[in-house]
N, C-alpha and C positions, 0 to 999 in steps of 0.2 A: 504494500500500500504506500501512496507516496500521500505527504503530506505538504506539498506545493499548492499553491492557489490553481485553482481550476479555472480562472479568468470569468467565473459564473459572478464575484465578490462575495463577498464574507456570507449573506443567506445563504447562495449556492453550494461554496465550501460547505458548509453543515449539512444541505442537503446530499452533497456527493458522499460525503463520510456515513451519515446515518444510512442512506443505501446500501455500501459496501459492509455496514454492518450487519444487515438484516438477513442475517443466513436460514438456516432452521431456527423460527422463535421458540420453538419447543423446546430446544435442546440447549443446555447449559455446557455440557460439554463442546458445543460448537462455539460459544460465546469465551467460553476461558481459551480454547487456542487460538480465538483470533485474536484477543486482545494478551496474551503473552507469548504468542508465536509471532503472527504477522504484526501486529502492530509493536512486539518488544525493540524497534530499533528507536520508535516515536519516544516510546515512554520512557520518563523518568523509573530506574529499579527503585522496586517499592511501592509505585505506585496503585498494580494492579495487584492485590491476594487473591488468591485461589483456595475454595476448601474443600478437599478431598474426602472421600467416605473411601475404605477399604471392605471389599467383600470378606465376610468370615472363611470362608474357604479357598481362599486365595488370595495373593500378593497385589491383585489388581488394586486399583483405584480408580476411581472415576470421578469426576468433580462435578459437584451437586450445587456448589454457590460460587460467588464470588462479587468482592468488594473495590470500585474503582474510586483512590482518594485524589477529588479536586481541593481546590485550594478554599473555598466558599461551601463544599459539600462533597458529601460522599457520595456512591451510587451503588445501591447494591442489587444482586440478581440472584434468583435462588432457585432451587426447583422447585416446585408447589406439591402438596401431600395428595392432591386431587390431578397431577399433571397437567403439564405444560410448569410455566414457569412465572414468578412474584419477583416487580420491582418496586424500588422504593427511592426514595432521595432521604438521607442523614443530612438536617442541618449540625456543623461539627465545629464547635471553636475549643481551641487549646487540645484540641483531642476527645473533648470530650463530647455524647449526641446528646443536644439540646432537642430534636424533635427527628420524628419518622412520619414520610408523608408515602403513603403508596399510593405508583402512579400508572399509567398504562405504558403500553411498550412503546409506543409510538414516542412519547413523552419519556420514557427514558432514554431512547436512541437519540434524540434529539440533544438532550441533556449530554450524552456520553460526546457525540461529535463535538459538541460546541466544547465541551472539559479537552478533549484531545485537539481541539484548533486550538487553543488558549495556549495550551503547552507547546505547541510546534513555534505558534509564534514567538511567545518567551523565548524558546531554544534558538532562534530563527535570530532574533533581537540581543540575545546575553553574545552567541555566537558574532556579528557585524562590531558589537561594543568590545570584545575583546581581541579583532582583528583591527579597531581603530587603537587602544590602546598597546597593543607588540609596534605594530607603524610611527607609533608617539604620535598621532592626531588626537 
């Protein structure tokens, strides 16, 4: 996945991400490798948790949740006990959850693009300021 501007501007962006995201909604294990496989070159380490259940009679794992930490809020994604899969948005200051709002997926993928354009940018921005400052501009 590349995280360049699409030339659509900033809504666009969000909308090309949130597409690229929307793989199987069902499936949580399709949403944890895209967001620490394909998207691990985007993301800040640490950013994305993953949590694993382990089957009792075997060494497998398969991942049932996971938690994307933005900077204003967290997002999390879970499998549901009735299938398919529960989002939510964590308002989170100092670490700690101040409130849980669960929201639809439309509305989470939305939320997830614009968290992972925020950080491209940042990176995009920290990156141009510390090629200005090695130059001594």
């Amino acid at each position: 996945m590349t995280t360049e501007p699409s030339g659509l501007g900033p809504l666009g962006d969000v909308q090309v991400v949130a597409s690229m995201l929307r793989t199987d909604e069902a499936d949580v294990r399709s949403f944890a490798r895209i967001l620490t496989e394909t998207l691990a070159d985007a993301l800040p380490d640490g950013m994305v948790e993953v949590e694993y259940r382990r089957k009792l009679v075997s060494r497998d794992k398969r991942a049932v949740g996971l938690v994307v930490h933005g900077d204003e809020h967290d997002l999390g994604l879970r499998e549901s006990d009735r299938g398919g899969i529960d989002t939510e948005v964590r308002r989170v200051v100092g670490g700690v959850v101040l409130s849980r709002t669960k929201v639809d997926l439309d509305t989470w993928l939305w939320m997830l693009a614009e968290t992972v354009l925020a950080v491209a940018a940042r990176t995009a921005a920290t990156q141009r300021a510390l090629e200005r400052f090695v130059r001594g501009r």
